[in-house]
N, C-alpha and C positions, 0 to 999 in steps of 0.2 A: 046324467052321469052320477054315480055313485062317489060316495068317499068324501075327504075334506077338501076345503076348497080352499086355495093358496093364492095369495097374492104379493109378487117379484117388483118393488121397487127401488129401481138403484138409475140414477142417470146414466154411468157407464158399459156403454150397449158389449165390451166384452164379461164385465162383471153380471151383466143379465145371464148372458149366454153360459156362463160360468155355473151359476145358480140353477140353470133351466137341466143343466147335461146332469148334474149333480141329483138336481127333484125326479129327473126319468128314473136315479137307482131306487128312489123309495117308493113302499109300496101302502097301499091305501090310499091314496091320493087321487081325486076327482079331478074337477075344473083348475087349469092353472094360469093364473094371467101374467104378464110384465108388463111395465112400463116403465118410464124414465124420468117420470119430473111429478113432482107433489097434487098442483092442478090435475093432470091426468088420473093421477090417485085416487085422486076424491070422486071423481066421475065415476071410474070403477066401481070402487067401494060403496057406491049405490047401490048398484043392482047387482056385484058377487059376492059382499056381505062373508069375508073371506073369514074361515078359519083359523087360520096361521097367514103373520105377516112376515115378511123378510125384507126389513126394510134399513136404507141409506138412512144418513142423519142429515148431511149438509149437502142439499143439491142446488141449482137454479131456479130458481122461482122460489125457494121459500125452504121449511126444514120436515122431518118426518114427523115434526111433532102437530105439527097441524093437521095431519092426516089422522094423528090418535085422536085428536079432539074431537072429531069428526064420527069417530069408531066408538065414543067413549056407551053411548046407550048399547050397543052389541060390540063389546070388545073383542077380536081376536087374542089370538096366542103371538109374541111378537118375539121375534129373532132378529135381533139387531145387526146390518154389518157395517161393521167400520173399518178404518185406516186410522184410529189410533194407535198410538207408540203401545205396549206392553205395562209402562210405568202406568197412564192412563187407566188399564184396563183392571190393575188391580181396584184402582178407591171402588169398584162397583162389584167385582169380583164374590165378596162375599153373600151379594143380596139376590134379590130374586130374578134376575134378569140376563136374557137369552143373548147372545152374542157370539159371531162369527169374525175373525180379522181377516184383511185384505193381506196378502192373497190367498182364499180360502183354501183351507184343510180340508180334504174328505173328511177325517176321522173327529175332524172337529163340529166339522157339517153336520154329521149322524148324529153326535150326539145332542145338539142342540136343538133339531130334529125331533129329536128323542125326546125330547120335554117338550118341544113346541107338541106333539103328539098325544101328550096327559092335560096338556093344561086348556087345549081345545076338547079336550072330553069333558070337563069338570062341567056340570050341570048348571052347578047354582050361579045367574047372572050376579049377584053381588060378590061372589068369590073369585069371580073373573076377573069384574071392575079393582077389586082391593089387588090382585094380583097385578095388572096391569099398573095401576097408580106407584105402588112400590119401586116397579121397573121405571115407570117416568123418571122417580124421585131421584133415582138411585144414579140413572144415567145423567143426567141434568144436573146434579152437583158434581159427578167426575168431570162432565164438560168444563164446567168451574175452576175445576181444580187443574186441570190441562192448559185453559186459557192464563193461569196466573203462573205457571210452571215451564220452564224451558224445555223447549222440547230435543229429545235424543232420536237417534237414527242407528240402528243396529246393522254393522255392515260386514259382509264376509272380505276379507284379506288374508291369502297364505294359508289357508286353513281354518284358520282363528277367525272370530267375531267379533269387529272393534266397535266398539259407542263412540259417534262421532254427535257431538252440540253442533244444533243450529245456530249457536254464537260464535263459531268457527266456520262456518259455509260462506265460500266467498260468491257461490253463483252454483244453481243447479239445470244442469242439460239434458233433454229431451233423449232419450234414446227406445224409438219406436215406443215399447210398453214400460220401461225403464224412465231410471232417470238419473244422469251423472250426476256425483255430491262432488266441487270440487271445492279444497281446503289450500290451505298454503301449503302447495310442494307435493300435496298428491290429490286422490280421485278415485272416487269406489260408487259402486254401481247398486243401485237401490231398487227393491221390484215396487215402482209404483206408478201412474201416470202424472203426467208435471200436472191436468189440471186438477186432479183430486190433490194432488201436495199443495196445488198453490191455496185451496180452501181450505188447509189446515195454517198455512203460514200465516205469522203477523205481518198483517199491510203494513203497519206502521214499519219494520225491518225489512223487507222486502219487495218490491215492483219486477213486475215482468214487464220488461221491454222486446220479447220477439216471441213468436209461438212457439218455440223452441228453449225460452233462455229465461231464470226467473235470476234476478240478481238483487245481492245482499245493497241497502241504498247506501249505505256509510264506505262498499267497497268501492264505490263509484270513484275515481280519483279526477277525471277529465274526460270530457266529451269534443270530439273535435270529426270535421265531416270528411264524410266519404266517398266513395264513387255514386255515381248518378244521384247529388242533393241527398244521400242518406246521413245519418248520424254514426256515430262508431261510441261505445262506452270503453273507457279503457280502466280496466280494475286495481284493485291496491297489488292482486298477485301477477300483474302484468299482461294478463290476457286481454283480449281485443274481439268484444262482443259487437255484432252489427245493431240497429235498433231498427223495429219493424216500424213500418209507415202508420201502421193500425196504433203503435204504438208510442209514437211519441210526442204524444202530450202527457203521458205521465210521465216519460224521461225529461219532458221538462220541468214537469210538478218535482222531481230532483233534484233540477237547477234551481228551483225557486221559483222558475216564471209561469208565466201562463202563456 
């Protein structure tokens, strides 16, 4: 099969599918693979030796960047996507490096696409590597700069787009591909899945006690039991979270104990 050869990693199996309906519009495009976790990556990337990458940053098993290390003697063309905030996306913004945000834009897609498309033509192996290392460098100190920086959540209400702080989240809820932000006294709805939100959140602020429920640990005011030996968290905004079985020894790593 003719054309460039593409390789889709991202763990979240609708963010694949997302990517794959998106690669059907363009054209030139040969062999195209997905997969879900970094390991898997690397096995590929043996033997498809991909063109253009389109890859997650922070998944299970490990991050994307072990994957370039891997690519670095045949570098692809690399199209980043993430779930960072906007703030985030500028510090890299001005440099050489491809990126799409969750939840993808077509118009956004094409165009990064679009470069990913020149930069897999460029010939000379050492102009690829310099290209490529630029993009590490560049994504790799915003990651820096994110991790030292409170993170925002841009949310539609009324019309209007509010910035809500992670320093005001008293507890975030699962809604099917969604995720409820609730705050003291209200609640807006975010498109993103709780578990890609929960590997952007500080552990140290945050624990998820149920497959549903990540909550803020300082909201935590009193834990007291429930029906059938379960635990109940009860919050600073007065809501009354259940605690998963799965989860609670980290609801007691809240309490203090073990």
């Amino acid at each position: 099969m003719s054309g460039l050869t593409v390789l889709v990693v991202d763990d979240e199996p609708l963010a694949r599918r997302r990517i794959l309906r998106l690669l059907a519009k363009e054209e030139g495009l040969g062999r195209i693979e997905a997969v879900g976790d970094v390991a898997e990556a690397c096995r590929t990337a043996e033997t498809l030796r991909p063109d253009i990458l389109l890859l997650d940053i922070q998944m299970p098993g490990g991050d994307g960047f072990q994957l370039l290390d891997q690519l670095a003697q045949a570098p692809p063309a690399v199209v980043f996507v993430t779930a960072f905030d906007h703030h985030a996306l500028r510090a890299f913004d001005a440099d050489a490096a491809d990126y799409v945000t969750k939840p993808i834009e077509p118009g956004r897609f094409r165009a990064a696409m679009a470069r990913a498309r020149r930069l897999a033509g460029l010939q000379a192996r050492e102009e690829r590597i310099a290209e490529l290392q630029e993009t590490v460098a560049a994504l790799r100190g915003a990651l820096g700069e994110q991790a030292r920086a409170p993170m925002d959540f841009w949310v539609r209400a009324r019309g209007e787009h509010l910035r809500v702080s992670a320093d005001d989240v008293v507890r975030f809820q699962a809604e099917r591909d969604y995720v409820r932000i609730h705050v003291a006294g209200a609640n807006y709805l975010h498109r993103e899945s709780l578990a890609s939100l929960e590997r952007r959140l500080d552990a140290e602020a945050f624990v998820r006690i149920h497959r549903s429920t990540i909550v803020r640990r300082r909201a935590v005011v009193k834990v007291r039991p429930g029906p059938f030996a379960a635990l109940v968290a009860v919050l600073a905004d007065g809501s009354e979270v259940r605690v998963g079985r799965t989860y609670e020894a980290q609801m007691r790593a809240v309490l203090g104990r073990t």
